[in-house]
N, C-alpha and C positions, 0 to 999 in steps of 0.2 A: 588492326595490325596490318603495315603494310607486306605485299606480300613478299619470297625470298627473291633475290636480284639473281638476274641469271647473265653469263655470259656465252652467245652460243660458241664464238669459237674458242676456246678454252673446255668447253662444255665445266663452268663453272658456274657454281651456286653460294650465295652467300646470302646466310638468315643472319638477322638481326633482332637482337634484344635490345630493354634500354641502355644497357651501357658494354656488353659483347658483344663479340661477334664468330659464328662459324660457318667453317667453308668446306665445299666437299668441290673436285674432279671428276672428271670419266678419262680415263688416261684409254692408250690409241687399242688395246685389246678389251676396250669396256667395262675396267674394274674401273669400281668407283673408290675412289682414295681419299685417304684426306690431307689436309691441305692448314687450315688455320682451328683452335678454340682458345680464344683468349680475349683481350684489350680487341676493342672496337675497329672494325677496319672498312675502310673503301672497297667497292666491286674492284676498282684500279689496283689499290694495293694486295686484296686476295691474289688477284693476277698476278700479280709478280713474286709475291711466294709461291704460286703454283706453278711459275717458270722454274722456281728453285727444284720443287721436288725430285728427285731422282726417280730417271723413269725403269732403269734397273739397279739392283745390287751388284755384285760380286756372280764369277761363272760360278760358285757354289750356293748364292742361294739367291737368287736371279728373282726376285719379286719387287723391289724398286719400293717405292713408299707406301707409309702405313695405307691398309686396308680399311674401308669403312664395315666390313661384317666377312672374314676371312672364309675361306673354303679352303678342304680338299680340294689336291690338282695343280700340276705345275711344279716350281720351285718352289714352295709351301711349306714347314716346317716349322713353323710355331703353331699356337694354341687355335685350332680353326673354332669359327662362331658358328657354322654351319658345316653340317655333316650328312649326307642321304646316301641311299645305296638305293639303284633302279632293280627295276623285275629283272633283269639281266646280269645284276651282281657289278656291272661299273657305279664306283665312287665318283669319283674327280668330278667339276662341274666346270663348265667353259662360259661363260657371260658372255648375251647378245645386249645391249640397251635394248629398251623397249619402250622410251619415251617417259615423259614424267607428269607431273601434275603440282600447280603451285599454286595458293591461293590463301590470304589473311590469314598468316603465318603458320600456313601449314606448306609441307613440299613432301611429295613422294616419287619415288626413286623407282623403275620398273627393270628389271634383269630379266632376259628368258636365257636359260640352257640352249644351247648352241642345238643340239642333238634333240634332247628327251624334252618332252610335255611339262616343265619346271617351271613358276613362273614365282621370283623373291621380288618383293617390294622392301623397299628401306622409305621407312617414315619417321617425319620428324614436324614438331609442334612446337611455338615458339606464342608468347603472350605478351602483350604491349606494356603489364606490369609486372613484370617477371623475369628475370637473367634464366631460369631454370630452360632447358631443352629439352622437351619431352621426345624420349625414341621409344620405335619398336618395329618387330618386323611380321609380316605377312608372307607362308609359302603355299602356294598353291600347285595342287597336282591335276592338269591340264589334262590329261590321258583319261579316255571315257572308260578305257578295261582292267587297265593294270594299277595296283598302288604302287607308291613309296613311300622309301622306310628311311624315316628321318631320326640320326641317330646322335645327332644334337642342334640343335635350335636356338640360337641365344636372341635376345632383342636389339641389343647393340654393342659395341664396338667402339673403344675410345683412344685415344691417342694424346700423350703429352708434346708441350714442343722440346725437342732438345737443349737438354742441361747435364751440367756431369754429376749429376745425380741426385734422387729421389727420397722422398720419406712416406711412408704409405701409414697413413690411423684408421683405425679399424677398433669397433667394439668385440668386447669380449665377457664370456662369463660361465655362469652354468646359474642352476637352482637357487634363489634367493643372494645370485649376488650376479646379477645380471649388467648389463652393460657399461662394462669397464674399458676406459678409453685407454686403449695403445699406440704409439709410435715407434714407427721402426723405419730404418734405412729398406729401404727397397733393393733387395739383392736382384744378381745379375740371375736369373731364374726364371722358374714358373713355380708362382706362387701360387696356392688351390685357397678361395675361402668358400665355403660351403655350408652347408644344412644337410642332409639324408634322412630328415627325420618324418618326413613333412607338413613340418611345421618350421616355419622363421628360426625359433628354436632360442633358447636361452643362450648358447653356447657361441655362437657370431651371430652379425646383421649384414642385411644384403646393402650395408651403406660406406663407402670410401672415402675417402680425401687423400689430398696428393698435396705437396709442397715439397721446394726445395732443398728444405733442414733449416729457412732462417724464418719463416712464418712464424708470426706470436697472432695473441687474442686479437688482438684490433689493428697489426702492419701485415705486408706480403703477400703473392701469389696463391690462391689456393683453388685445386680443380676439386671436385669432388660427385658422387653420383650415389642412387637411390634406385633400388630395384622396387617397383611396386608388384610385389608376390607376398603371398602367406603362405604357400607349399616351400618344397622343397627347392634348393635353388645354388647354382655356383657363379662363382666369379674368380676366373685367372687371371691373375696380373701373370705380365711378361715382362723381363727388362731384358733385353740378348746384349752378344758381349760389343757391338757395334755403343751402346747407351740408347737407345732407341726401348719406351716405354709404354704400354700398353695395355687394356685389360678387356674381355669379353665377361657378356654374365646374362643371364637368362633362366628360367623355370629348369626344372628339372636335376639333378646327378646327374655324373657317371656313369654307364652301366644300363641306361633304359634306354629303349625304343620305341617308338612311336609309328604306326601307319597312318599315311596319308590316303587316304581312299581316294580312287575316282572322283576328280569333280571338288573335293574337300580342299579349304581353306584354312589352316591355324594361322591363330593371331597369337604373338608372344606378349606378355605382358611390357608397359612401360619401365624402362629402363631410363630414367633421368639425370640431368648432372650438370652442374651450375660452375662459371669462372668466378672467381673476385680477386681485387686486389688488394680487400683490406681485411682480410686475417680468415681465421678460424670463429672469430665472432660474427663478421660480414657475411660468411659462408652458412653459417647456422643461423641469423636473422631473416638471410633468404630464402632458406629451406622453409622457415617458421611460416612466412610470408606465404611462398605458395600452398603450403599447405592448407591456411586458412581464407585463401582465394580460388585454389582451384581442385581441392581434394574434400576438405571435409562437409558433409552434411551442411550444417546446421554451424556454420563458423560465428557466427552474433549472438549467439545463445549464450548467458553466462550459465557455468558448468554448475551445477547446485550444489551446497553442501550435504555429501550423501552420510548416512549411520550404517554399515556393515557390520552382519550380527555374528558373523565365521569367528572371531576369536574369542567371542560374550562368550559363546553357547557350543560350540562345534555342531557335533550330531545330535544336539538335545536340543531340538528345538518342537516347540508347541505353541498352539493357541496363546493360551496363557503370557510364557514368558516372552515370546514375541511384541503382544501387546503392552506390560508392564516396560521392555525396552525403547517399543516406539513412546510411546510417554516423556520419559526421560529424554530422549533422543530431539522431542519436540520441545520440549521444554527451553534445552541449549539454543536452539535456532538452527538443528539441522533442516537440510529442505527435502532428503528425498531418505528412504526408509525401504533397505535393500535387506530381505530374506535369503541368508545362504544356505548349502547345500542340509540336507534332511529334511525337507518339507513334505516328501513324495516317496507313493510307493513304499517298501519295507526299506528303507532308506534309513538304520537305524547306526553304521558304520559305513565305510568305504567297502565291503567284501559284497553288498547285495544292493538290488534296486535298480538301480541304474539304469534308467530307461522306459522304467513304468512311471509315466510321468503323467502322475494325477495325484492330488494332495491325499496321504497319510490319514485314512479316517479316526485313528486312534488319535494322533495328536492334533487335526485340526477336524475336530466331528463336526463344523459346521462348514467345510472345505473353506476356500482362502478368503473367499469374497465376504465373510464379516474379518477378516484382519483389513484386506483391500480397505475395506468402508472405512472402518475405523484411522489406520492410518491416514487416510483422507481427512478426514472430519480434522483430524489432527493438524491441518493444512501440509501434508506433505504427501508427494508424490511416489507411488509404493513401486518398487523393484524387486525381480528374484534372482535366484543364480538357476543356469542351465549348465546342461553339458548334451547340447545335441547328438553331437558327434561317438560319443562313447557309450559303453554297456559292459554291464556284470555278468557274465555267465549266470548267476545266481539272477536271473530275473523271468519275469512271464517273460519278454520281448525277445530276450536271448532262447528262450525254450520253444519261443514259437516260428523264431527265425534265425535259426542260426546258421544258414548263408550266409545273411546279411552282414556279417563280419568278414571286414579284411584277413584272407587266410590262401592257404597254398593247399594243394592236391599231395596226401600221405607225409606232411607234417604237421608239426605240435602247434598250439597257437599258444603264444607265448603270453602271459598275462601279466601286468605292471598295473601296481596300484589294483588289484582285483579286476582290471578292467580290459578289454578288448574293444578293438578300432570299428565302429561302421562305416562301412563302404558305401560313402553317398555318391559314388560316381554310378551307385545303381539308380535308374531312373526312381522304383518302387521306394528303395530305401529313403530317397532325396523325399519322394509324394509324401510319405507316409511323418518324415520330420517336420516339414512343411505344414501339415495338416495336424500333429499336436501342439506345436507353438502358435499356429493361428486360432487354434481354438482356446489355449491357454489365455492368450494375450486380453483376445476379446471377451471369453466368460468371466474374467476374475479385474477385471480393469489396469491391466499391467502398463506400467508407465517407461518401465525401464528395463531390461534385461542384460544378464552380467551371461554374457558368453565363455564359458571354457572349456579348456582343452586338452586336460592332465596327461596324453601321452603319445609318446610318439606310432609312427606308424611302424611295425615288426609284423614279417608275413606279409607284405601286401602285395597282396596276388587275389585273383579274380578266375578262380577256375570255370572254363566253357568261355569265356572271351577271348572273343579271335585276334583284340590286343589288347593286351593286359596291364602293358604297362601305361595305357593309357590313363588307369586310376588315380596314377602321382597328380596328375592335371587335372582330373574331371572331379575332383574329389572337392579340390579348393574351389573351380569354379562352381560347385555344388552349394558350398556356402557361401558363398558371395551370392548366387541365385535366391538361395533362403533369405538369407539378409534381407535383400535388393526388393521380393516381393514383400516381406514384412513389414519394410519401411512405406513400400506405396500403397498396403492395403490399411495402414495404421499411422495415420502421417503422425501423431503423438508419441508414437514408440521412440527410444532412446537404447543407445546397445553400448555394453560396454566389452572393448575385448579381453578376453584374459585366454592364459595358454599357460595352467601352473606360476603363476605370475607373468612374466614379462617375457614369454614365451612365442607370441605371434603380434609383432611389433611389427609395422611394414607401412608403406602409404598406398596398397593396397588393402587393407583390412581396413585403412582411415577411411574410404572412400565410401564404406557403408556402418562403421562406426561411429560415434562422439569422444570417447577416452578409453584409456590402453592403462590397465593393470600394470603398474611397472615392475613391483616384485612383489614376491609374499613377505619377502624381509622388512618388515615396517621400523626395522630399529633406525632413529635417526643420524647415528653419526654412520652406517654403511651406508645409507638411504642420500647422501651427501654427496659419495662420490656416483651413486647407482643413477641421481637424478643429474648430475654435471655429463655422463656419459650421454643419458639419454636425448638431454636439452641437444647434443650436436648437429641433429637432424628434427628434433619432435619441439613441438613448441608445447607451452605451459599448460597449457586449456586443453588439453588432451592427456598430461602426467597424473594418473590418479595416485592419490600420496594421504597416507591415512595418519590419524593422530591413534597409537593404542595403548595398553597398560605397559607400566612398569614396576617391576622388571622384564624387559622387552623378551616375550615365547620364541623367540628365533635365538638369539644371542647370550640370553642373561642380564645383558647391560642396562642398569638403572640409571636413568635420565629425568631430568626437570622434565615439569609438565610446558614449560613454557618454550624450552629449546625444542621438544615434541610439534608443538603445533607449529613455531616460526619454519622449519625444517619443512613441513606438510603444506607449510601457505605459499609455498612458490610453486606449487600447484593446482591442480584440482581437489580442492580440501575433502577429505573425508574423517570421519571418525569410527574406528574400529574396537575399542576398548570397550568393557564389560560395567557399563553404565550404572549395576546395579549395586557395582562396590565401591564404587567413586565418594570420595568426604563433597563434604558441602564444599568445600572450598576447594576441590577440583570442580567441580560443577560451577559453579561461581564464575571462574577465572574461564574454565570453556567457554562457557556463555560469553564473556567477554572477549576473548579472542576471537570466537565468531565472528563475532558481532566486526571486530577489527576488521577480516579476511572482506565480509562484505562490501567493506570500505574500501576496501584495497583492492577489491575483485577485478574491475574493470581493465586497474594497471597492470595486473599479475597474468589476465588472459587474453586481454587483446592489445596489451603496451607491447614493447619492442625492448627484448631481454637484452642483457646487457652481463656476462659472467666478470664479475670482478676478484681479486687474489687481494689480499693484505698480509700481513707480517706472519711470520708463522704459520700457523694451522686457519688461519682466519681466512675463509672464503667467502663471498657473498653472492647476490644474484642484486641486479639494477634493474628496475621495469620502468620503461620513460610512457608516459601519456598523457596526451593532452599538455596540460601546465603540470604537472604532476612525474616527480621520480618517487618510486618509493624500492627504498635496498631492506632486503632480508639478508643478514650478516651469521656465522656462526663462528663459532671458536670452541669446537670438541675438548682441546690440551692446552694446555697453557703453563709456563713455571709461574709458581708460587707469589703474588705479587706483582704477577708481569702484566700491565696495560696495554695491548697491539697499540702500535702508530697506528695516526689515523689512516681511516680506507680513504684511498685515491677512485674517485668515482668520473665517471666517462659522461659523455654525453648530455653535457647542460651548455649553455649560453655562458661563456666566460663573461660575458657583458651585463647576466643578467644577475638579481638578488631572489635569495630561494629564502623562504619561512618553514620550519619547522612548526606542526600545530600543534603539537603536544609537549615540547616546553618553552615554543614562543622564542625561542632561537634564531636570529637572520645570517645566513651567510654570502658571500661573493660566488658566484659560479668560475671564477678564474680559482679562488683558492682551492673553493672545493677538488677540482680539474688537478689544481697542481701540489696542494699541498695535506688536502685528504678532508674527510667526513670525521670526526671524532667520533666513538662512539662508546656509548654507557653501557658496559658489559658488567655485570654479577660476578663476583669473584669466583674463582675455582673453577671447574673444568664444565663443560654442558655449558659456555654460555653465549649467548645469542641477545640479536637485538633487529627491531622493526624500524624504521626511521621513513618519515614521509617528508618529501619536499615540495614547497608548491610555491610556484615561481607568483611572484610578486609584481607589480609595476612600480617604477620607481616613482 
């Protein structure tokens, strides 16, 4: 990647992706501002939009153009990115430059405080196959005696170009009905989107988009960004009454403080954000892209078909019936054979256990390692569920350590789900987690681990630390440490995240992850809109999406088995259902859907998604690969007799001739394009269809 073009006398910079371009300034009192994120542009023409910029506003609010990471100080009055207070109680901060640093595609930006020992770095990361703009910031406290108290921090800073006006999409949700996609006009405001919990949280994502209000799926402008955090975390959009729009977003709430010690350096996590011109599908196929280029693990791996035992069995779980399940489970052609929660300790509900985490010698008297073998033998790869991070009062661990929970000095500790938070921003607490999962993994031959994370944090406070609120931060980087040495001590381990289902979603958490628990709601027709949300920013091969019984335990809603699994295969396949009630002729038709998904695997997790809309209720999803589309369609409602028009499908060679292999069917790629996919849907409501295309030579 070549590196960012600089101009010194403008003191401009302009990075380059392969098809945008962004530019920043140092305007004549050393803020750095910005200038261009959009369509591709010249060092020359950056220049002459950066002649444009206004070098002040208004005698009442005197700051001139947008800021690259805003401060206290000055004529200052929107939402600042940066906040500190000196040993001496002055806020304000006054920007010296301090020279930069630029080199294959990276640039960093160096500020010192005019006055005080302060020294901000603004960083930015740019990839030669990637529109994404990776930021974030570095502050360092300079001063060898005194700290400071940094009492907001964000990583970046963003800026639209002027338009009259905005539309901002944002997920939304709570518990089992997580990431539901919104749009809304972007008010003249300060708009807060937030977490407090810290965790990502079911409730919002730290992920945006911006448009003008005429963007659709595949035409238009769209900006959009991604916070890589799993903690706690906000993001303010600003639009003021000039139209001028904006948004900061970084780790942490409201309400906390932070010391920087002597000599100490924080780094904010990346704060990322991508242009496109061709829609909200463009915008999320790029997201998709980076993600499985410069975030995930193990992006080539096809994601296995896993068996989750949490809705067979709950807390009944045993030697025994575990084994009689992986059986079944191997039978269908699942590949991996995941043990959830009750295996450990007095683990026989949710009120106790929780944290004695050694197997259950009542239910498994011979501990795990003949389930381990035997699932092996079975040819599939064994998994369990964890919950590192939490604990039951009702446990040895809690009796022996009840510090080690997040709690406050002469209040209550509030209990959710029988459970209470551990404080891994404790070093001991961190060793001592560290040191049961590595001994788990390796005694018992674990292939795969389901991380979760059932509750928020309430109470967190760290009595006797001299700052405490440093916990929100050191807690997450605590698991990401965990993670980070488990995967280098165990290069086979596989991790899946979960947070209450789809609870700690972020490309943070992807970065020592494989796939993310989307919801605990496995019923198919919410699972439609829950997985269309997620797809905005998360690509397929990371959506874990289970096939379970019907009538579906969340909803009530009885469903086809076949609209079940079509629903589940535009993801990461899994099977959740109670295998030992199944007819023959569920089992049957499993096995052969598998068997399908297999087929289709390749397209569904490393093709290039494609959201399609047809008539009605009829949605589908498009995976292009290689010579190969293959559309999963669904259709929940329908009236009585009513056929949808065909789906109008995206992304084929109007030039070219497509084969259908399953009933020998040929079509045009112009018709397909322009006047739709037919499709053989089952009458009555639940119904769904797979359809595979494979281009042909003429």
């Amino acid at each position: 990647m070549s590196p960012p073009l600089f101009e010194p006398r403008r003191r401009l910079w302009l990075l380059r992706t392969p098809s945008t371009s962004y530019a920043v300034r140092i305007d004549e009192d050393d803020t750095v501002r910005h200038v261009h994120w959009g369509a591709a542009l010249t060092l020359e023409q950056a220049g002459e939009l950066a002649e444009r910029t206004p070098a002040a506003g208004s005698s009442f609010d005197a700051v001139g153009g947008a800021e690259e990471l805003a401060v206290e100080g000055g004529a200052r009055f929107g939402p600042p990115s940066l906040q500190v207070r000196f040993a001496d109680g002055t806020r304000a901060v006054e920007w010296r430059y301090a020279g930069h640093d630029a080199d294959d595609g990276y640039l960093s930006i160096h500020l010192d405080d005019r006055h005080y020992p302060l020294r901000l770095t603004l960083h930015y990361r740019v990839h030669e196959d990637s529109d994404v703009i990776e930021r974030w910031t570095t502050v360092e406290n300079r001063d060898e005696r005194l700290p400071i108290t940094l009492r907001r921090c964000d990583s970046a800073a963003w800026t639209l170009p002027g338009r009259g006006g905005y539309r901002v999409s944002h997920l939304v949700g709570g518990w089992n009905s997580e990431f539901r996609l919104r749009r809304a006009e972007v008010a003249t405001a300060e708009t807060v989107f937030t977490s407090r919990r810290g965790l990502t949280s079911h409730h919002a994502n730290p992920w945006l988009a911006f448009d003008d209000g005429t963007a659709g799926e595949e035409h238009g402008e769209v900006w959009s960004t991604a916070l890589a955090w799993s903690g706690s975390w906000r993001i303010t959009l600003h639009r003021d009454p000039a139209g001028r729009t904006t948004w900061t977003g970084g780790h942490g709430h409201e309400g906390l403080t932070w010391s920087l010690a002597p000599g100490e350096t924080l780094r904010t996590p990346v704060f990322a954000g991508l242009f496109t011109a061709g829609g909200f599908g463009a915008a999320s196929r790029a997201w998709h892209a980076y993600v499985a280029r410069h975030v995930l693990p193990h992006p080539g791996e096809p994601r296995p078909v896993l068996y989750n035992s949490w809705e067979a069995t709950g807390f009944d779980v045993d030697e025994a019936g575990q084994t009689a399940l992986a059986a079944q489970a191997a039978r269908i052609g699942v590949e991996l054979f995941v043990v959830d929660d009750g295996w450990f300790g007095g683990r026989v509900g949710d009120h106790a256990g929780l944290g004695d985490w050694t197997p259950n010698p009542d239910r498994f008297p011979h501990g795990l390692r003949s389930l381990s073998a035997e699932v092996h033998r079975l040819g599939m790869r064994f998994g369990l569920w964890v919950e590192p991070e939490m604990v039951n009062p009702d446990s040895d661990l809690y009796r022996a350590h009840p510090d080690w929970v997040m709690h406050m000095a002469n209040r209550e500790r509030t209990e959710l789900r029988h459970q209470l938070v551990l404080n891994l921003a404790r070093p001991d607490t961190a060793a001592w987690a560290h040191a049961w999962l590595d001994r788990l993994v390796a005694e018992h031959d674990i292939d795969y681990l389901k991380w979760d994370a059932n509750r928020p944090f309430t109470e967190a406070g760290w009595p006797g630390h001299d700052d405490p609120d440093r916990l929100w931060i050191e807690h997450t980087r605590a698991v990401y440490r965990i993670m980070d040495r488990l995967r280098a001590d165990h290069p086979g381990l596989r991790i899946e995240a979960c947070a209450g289902g789809g609870g700690r979603a972020d490309l943070g958490i992807l970065a020592r992850t494989d796939q993310i628990w989307t919801s605990d709601n496995t019923d198919p027709v919410d699972r439609i809109a829950i997985q269309h949300g997620f797809s905005q920013l998360f690509p397929a091969q990371v959506m874990g999406a289970w096939v379970t019984d019907s009538p579906n335990v969340a909803t009530a809603r009885q469903t086809p088995l076949r609209f079940r699994f079509h629903v589940a295969m535009a993801g990461a396949l899994g099977v959740g259902g109670d295998l030992a009630t199944w007819t023959e002729d569920e089992l049957k038709e499993a096995t052969e859907l598998i068997a399908t998904y297999k087929r289709i695997r390749p397209a569904v997790q490393h093709g290039t998604a494609y959201r399609l809309t047809g008539e009605g209720t009829l949605t589908a999803v498009g995976f292009a690969h290689e010579d190969r589309f293959v559309v999963l369609a669904w259709c929940p409602s329908r009236p009585y007799g009513h056929q949808p028009a065909p789906l109008r499908l995206t992304a084929l060679d109007p030039g070219a001739t497509y084969r259908d292999p399953d009933t020998g069917a040929t079509y045009s790629g112009a018709v397909l394009l322009r006047s739709g996919l037919p499709l053989s849907l089952p009458e009555g409501d639940h119904a769904s269809a797979l359809v595979q295309l494979i281009r042909i030579e003429d």
